[in-house]
ChimeraX commands (.cxc) that place a marker at each C-alpha (Angstrom):
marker #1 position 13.14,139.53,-2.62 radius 0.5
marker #1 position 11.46,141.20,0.03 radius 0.5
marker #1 position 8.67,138.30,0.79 radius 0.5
marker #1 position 11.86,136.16,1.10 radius 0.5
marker #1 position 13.57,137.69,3.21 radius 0.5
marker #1 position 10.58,137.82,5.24 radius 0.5
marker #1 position 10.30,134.17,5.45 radius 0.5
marker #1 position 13.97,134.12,6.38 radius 0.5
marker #1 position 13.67,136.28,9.40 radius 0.5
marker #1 position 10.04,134.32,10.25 radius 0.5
marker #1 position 12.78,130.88,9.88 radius 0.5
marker #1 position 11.01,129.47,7.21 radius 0.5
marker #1 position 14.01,128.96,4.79 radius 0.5
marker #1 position 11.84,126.40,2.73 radius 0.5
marker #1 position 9.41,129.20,2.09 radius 0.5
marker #1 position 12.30,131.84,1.78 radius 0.5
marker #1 position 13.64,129.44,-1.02 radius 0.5
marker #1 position 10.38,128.73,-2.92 radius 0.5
marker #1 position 9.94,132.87,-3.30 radius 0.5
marker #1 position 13.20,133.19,-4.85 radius 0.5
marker #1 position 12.50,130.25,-6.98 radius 0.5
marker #1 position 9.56,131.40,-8.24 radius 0.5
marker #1 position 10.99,135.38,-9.11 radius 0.5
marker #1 position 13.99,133.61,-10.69 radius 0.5
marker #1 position 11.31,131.88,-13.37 radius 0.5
marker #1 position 9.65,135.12,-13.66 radius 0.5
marker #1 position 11.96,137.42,-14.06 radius 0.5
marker #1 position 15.91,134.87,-15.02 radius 0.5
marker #1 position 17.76,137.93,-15.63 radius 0.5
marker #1 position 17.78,138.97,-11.48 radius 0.5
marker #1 position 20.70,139.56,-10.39 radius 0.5
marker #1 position 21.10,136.54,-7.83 radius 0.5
marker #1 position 22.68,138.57,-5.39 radius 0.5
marker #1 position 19.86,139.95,-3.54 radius 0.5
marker #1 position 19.52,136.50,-2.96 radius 0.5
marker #1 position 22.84,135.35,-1.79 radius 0.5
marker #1 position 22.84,138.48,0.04 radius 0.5
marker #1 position 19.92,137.52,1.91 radius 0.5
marker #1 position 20.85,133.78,2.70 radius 0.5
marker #1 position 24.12,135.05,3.60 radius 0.5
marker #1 position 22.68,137.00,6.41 radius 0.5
marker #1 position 20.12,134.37,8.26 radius 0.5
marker #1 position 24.07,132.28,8.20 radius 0.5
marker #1 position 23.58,129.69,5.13 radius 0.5
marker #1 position 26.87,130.74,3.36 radius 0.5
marker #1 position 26.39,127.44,1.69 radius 0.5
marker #1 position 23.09,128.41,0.09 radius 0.5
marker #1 position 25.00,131.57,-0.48 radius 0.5
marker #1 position 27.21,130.17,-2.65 radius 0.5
marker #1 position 25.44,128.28,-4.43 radius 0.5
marker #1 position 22.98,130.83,-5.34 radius 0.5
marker #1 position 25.41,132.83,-6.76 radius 0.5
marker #1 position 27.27,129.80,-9.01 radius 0.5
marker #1 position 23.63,128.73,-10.67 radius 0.5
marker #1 position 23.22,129.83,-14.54 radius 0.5
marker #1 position 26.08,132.39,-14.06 radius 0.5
marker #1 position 26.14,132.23,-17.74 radius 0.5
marker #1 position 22.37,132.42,-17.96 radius 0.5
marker #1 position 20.60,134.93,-20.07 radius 0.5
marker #1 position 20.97,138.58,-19.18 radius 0.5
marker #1 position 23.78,138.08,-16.76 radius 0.5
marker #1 position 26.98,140.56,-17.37 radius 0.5
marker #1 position 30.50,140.78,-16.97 radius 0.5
marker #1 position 29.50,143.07,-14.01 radius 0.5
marker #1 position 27.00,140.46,-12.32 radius 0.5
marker #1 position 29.82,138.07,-12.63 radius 0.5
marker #1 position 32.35,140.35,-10.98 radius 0.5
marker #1 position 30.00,141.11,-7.88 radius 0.5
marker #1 position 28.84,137.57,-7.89 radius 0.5
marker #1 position 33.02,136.59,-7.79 radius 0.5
marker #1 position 33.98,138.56,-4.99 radius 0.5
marker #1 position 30.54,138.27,-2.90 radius 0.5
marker #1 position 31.84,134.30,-3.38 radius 0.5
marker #1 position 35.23,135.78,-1.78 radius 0.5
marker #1 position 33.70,137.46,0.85 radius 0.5
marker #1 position 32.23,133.94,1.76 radius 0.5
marker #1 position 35.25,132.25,1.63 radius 0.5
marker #1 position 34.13,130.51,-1.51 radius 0.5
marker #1 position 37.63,131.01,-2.75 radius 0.5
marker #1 position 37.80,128.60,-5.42 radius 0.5
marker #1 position 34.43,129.12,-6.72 radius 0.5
marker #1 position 35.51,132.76,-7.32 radius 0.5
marker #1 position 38.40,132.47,-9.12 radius 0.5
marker #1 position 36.13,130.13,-11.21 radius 0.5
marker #1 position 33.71,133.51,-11.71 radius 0.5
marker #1 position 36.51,136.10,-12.14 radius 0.5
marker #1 position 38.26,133.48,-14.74 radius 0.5
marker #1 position 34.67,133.67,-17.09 radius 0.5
marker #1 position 34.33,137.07,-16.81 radius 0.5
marker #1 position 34.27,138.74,-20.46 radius 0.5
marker #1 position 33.30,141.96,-21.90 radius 0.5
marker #1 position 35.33,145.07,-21.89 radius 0.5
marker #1 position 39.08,144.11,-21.44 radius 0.5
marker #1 position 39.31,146.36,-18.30 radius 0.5
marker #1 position 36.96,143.90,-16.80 radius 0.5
marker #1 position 38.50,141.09,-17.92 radius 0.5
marker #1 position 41.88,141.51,-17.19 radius 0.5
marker #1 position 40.34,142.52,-13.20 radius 0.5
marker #1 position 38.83,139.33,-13.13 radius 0.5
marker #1 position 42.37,137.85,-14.43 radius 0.5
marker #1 position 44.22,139.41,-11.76 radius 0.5
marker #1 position 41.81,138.65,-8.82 radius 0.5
marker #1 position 41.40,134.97,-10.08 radius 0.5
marker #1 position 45.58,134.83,-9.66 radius 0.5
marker #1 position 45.93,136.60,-6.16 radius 0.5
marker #1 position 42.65,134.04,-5.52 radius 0.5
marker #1 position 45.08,131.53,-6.16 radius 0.5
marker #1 position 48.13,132.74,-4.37 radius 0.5
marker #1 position 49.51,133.34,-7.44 radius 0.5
marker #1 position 50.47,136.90,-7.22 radius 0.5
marker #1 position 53.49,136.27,-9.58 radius 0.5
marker #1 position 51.36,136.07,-12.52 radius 0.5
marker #1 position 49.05,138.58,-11.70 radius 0.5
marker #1 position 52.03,141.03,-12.43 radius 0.5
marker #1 position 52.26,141.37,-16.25 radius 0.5
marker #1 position 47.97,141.48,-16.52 radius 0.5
marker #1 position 48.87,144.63,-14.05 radius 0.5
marker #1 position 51.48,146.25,-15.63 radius 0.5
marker #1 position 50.02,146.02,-19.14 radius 0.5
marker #1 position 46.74,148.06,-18.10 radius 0.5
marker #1 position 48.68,150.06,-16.06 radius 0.5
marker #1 position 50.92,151.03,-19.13 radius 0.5
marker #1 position 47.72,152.62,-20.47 radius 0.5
marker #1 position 48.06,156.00,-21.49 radius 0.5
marker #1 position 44.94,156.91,-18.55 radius 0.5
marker #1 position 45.14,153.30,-16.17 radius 0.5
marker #1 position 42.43,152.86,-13.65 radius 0.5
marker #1 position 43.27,153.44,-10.29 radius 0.5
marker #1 position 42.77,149.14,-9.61 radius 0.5
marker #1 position 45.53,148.52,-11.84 radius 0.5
marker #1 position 48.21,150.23,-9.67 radius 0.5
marker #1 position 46.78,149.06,-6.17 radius 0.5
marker #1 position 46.37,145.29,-6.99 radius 0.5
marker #1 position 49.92,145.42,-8.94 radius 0.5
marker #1 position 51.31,147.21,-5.88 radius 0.5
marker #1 position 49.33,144.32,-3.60 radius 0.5
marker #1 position 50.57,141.80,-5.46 radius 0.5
marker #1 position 54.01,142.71,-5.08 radius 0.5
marker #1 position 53.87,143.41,-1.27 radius 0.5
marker #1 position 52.79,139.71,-0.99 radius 0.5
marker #1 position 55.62,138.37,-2.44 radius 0.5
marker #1 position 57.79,140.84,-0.15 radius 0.5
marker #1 position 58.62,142.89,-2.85 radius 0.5
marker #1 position 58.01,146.48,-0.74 radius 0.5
marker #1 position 60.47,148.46,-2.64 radius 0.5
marker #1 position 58.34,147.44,-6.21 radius 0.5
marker #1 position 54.98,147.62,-4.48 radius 0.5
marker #1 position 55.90,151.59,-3.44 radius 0.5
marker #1 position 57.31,151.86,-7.26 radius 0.5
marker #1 position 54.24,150.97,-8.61 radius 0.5
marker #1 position 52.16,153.40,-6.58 radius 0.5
marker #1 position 54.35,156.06,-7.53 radius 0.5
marker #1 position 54.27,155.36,-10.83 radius 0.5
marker #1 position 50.60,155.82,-10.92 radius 0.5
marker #1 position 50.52,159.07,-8.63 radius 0.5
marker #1 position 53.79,160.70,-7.77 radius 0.5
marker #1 position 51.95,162.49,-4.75 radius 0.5
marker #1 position 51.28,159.15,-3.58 radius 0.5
marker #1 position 54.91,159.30,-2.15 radius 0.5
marker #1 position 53.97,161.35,0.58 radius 0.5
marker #1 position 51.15,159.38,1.46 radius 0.5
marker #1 position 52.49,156.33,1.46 radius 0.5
marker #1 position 55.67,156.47,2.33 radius 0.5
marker #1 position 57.63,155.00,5.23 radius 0.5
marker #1 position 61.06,154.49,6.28 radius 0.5
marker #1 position 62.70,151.96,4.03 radius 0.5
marker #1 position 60.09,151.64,1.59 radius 0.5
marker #1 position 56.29,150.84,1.54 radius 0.5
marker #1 position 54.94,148.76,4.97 radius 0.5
marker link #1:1,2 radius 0.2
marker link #1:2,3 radius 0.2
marker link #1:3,4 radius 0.2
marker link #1:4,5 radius 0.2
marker link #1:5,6 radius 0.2
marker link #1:6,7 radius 0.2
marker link #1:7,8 radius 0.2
marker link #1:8,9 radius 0.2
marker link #1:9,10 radius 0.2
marker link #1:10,11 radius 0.2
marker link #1:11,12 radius 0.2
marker link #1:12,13 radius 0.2
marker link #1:13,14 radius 0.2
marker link #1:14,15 radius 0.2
marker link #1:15,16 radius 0.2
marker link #1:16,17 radius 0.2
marker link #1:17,18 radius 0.2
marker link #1:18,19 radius 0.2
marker link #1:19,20 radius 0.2
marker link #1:20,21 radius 0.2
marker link #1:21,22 radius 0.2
marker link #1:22,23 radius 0.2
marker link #1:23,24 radius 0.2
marker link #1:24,25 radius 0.2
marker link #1:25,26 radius 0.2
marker link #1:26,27 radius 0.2
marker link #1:27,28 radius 0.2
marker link #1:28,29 radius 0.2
marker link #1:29,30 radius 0.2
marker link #1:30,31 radius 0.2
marker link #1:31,32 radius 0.2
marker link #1:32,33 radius 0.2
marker link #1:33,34 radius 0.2
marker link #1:34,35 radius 0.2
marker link #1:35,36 radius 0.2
marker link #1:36,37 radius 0.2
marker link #1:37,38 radius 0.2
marker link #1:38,39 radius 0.2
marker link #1:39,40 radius 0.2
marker link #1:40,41 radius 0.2
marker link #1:41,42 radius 0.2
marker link #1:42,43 radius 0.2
marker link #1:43,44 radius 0.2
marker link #1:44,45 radius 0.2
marker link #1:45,46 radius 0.2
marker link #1:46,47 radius 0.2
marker link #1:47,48 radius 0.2
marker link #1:48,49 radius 0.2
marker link #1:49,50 radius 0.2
marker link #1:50,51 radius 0.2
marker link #1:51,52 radius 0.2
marker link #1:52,53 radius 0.2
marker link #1:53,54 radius 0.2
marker link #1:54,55 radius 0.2
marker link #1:55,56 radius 0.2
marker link #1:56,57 radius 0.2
marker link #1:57,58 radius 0.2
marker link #1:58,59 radius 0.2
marker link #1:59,60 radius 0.2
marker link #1:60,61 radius 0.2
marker link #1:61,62 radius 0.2
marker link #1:62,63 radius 0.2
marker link #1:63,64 radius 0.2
marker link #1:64,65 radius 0.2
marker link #1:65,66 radius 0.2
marker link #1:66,67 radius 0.2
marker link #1:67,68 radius 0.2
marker link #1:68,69 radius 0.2
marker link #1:69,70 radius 0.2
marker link #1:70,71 radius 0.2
marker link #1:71,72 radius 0.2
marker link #1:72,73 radius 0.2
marker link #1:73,74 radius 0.2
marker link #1:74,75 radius 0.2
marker link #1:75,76 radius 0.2
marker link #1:76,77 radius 0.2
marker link #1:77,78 radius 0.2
marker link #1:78,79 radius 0.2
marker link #1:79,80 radius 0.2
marker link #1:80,81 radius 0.2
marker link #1:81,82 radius 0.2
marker link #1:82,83 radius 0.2
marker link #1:83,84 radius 0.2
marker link #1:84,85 radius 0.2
marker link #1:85,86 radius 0.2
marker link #1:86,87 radius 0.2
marker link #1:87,88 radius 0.2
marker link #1:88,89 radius 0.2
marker link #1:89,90 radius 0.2
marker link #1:90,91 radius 0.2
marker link #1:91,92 radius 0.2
marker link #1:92,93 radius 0.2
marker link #1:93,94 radius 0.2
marker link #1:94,95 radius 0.2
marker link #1:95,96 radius 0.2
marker link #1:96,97 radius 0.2
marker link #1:97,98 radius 0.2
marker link #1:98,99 radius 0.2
marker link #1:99,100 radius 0.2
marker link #1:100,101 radius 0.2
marker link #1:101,102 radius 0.2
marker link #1:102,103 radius 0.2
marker link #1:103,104 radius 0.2
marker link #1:104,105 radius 0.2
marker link #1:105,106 radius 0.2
marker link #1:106,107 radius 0.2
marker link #1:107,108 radius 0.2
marker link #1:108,109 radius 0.2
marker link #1:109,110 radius 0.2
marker link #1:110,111 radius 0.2
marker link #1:111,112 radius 0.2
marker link #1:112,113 radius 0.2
marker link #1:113,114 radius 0.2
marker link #1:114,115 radius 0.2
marker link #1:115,116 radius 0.2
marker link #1:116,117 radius 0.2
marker link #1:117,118 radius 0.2
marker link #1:118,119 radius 0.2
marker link #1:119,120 radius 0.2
marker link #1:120,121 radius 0.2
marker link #1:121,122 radius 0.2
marker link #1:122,123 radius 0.2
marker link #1:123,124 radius 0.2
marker link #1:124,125 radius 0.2
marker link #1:125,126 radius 0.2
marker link #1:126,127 radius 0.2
marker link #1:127,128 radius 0.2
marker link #1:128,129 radius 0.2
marker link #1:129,130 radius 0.2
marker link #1:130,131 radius 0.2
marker link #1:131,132 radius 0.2
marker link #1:132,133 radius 0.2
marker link #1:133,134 radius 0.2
marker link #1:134,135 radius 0.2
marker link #1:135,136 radius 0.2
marker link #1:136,137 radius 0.2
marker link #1:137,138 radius 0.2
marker link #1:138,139 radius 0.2
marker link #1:139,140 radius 0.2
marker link #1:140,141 radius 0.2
marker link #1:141,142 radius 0.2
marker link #1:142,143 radius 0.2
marker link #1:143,144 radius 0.2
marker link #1:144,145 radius 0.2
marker link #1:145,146 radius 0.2
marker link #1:146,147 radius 0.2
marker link #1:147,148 radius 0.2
marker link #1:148,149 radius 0.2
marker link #1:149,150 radius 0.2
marker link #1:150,151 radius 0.2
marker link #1:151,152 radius 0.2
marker link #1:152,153 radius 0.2
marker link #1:153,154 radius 0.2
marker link #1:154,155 radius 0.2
marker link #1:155,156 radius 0.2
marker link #1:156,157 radius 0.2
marker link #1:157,158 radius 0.2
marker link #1:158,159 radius 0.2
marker link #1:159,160 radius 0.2
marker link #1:160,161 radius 0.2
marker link #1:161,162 radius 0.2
marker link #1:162,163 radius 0.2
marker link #1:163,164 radius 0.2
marker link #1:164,165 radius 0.2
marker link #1:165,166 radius 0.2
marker link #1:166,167 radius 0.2
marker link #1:167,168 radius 0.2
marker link #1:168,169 radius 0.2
view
């Protein structure tokens, strides 16, 4: 990773390529994001992406790699290509039903993200995710009365923090 970055920041992107190449046949499970990462910074988002979409379902890769490899797609505007990460990504349901709900508000469809919120957040202990993208989805459909529910069903307290006149802003 190192040596290619080197021949990033020397603008060789040919050699910069070749290194990664050759540490992906050495070593298939690294996590490709050092190397989208990298290309990302010397400005090929395109190489970015693409890095980051080859043999996602390769050996070694988890439902974690695919969750950092979906929203370092977002962060590139990849938005599409993310959704198509988040929408594989399998292993414990907590996980799954993240990558559910970011592959909907992906899609501006924050409608349906709703019920994949609401069920986890049901949970007798929810993560904290659960409550903030439910509340996020519902402030993007101008729904700021259910969006300030939904926090405060998670954390009454959060009523002081939060609140505002007329609801949540």
């Amino acid at each position: 990773n190192l040596l290619a970055e080197h021949y990033l920041s020397e603008g060789d992107p040919g050699a910069a390529k070749g290194a990664f190449d050759a540490l992906f046949a050495l070593a298939p499970g690294t996590p490709r994001i050092y190397a989208a990462r990298t290309y990302q910074k010397f400005g090929d988002l395109e190489k970015s992406a693409e890095v980051l979409l080859r043999d996602f379902d390769g050996p070694g890769f988890s439902s974690v790699e695919r969750l950092k490899r979906a929203a370092h797609l977002a962060d590139l505007g990849a938005v599409k290509e993310a959704a198509f990460l988040y929408d594989r990504i399998e292993g414990p349901e907590d996980q799954s039903m993240f990558g559910a709900v970011q592959a909907a508000l992906l899609r501006s469809d924050y409608r349906s993200s709703l019920p994949i919120t609401a069920e986890i957040h049901a949970l007798s202990d929810p993560p904290l995710w659960s409550a903030a993208l439910g509340a996020y989805s519902h402030l993007l459909l101008g729904e700021n009365d259910a969006a300030y529910q939904v926090l405060l069903d998670h954390d009454p307290d959060v009523g002081t923090v939060v609140r505002l006149v007329g609801g949540v802003g």
